[in-house]
C-alpha positions as CSV (number, residue, x, y, z in Angstrom):
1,X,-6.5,-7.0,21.8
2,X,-9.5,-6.7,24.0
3,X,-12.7,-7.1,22.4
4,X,-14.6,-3.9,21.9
5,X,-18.5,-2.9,21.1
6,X,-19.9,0.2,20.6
7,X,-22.5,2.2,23.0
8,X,-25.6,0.8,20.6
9,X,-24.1,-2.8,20.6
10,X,-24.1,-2.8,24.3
11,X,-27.3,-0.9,24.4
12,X,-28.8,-4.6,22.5
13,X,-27.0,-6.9,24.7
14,X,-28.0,-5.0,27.7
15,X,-31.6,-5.4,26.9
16,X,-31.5,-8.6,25.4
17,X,-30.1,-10.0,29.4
18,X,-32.1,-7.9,31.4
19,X,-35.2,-9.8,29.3
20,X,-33.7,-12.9,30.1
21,X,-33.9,-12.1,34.0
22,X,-37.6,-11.3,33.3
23,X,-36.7,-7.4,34.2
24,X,-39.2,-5.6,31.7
25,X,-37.0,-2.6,30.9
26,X,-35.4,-1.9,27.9
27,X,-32.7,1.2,28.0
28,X,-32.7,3.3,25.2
29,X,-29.0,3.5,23.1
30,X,-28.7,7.1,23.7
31,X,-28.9,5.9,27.7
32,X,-25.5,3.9,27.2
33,X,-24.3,6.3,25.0
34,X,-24.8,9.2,27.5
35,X,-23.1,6.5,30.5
36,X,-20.0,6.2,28.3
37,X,-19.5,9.6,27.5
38,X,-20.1,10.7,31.3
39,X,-17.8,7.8,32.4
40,X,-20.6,5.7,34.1
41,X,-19.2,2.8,31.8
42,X,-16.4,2.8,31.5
43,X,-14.3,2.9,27.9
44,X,-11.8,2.9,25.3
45,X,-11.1,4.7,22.1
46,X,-10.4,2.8,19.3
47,X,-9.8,4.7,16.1
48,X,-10.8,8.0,17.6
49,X,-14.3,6.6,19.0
50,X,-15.4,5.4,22.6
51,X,-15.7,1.9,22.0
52,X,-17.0,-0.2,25.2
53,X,-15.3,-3.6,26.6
54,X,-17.6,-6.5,27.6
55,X,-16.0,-6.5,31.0
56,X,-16.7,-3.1,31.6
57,X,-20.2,-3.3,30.6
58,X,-20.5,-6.7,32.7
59,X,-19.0,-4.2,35.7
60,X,-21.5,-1.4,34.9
61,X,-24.4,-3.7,34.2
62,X,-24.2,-5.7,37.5
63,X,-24.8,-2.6,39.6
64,X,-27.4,-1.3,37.5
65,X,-29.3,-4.5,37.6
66,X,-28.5,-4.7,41.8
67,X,-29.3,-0.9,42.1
68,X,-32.3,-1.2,40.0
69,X,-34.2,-4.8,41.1
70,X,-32.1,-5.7,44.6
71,X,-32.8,-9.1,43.9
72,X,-29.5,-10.2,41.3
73,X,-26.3,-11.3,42.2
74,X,-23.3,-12.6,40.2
75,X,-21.3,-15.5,40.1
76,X,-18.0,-15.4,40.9
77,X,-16.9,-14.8,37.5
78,X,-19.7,-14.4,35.1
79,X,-18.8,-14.1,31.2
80,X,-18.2,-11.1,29.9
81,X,-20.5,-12.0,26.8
82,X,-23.3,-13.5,28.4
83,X,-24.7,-12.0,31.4
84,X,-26.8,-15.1,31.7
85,X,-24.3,-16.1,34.0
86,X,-26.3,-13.6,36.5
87,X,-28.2,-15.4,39.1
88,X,-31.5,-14.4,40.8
89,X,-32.0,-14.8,43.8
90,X,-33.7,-12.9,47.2
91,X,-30.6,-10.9,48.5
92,X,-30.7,-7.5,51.4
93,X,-26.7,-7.4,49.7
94,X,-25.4,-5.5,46.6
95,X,-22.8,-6.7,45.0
96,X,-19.8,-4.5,44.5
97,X,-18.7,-4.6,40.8
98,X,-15.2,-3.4,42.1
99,X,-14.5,-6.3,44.1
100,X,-14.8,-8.6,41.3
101,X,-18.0,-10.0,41.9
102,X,-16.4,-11.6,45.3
103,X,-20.1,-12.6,45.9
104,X,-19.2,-16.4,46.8
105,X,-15.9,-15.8,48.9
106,X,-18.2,-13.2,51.0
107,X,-20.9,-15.8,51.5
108,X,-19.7,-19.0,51.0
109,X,-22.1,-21.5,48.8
110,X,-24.9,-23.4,49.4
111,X,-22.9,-26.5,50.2
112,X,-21.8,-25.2,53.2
């Protein structure tokens, strides 16, 4: 089974990572709430309540972080539990969450 959370528990890690890339923003539960229940993040019920999966909310929280700052990107495959695998860095580029953060196959690495 897929590990679940719910709107407020992704409403603290949310914050908690976007302080550890120095953004100083903190969203609001209801704000994640109101994204699940419009379908921004995407989710599953569980028990007849919209639960959300860490790899949704790393999906959702890359583009909000791209959309909102320009300057993150994302590893190849960052963990869904820790969104300290985000790296900053200068970038013109968003990185499409739907493309499963093909970030390093588009641009190669810096040891090329």
């Amino acid at each position: 089974m897929t590990n679940t959370m719910t709107p407020y528990a992704a409403a603290k890690q949310v914050n908690n990572q976007l302080a550890e890339l120095g953004i100083e923003k903190v969203l609001p539960p209801q704000m994640i709430y109101t994204y699940v229940t419009k379908g921004y993040i995407k989710s599953v019920t569980v028990d007849g309540k919209k639960r959300v999966t860490a790899e949704a909310l790393a999906t959702w929280f890359v583009g909000y972080v791209n959309k909102t700052t320009k300057k993150v990107t994302a590893t190849p495959e960052p963990s869904p539990w820790n969104f300290g695998d985000l790296n900053t860095e200068d970038t013109d580029t968003d990185v499409d969450p739907e493309e499963e953060f093909a970030v390093e196959a588009e641009f190669g690495t810096d040891d090329e």
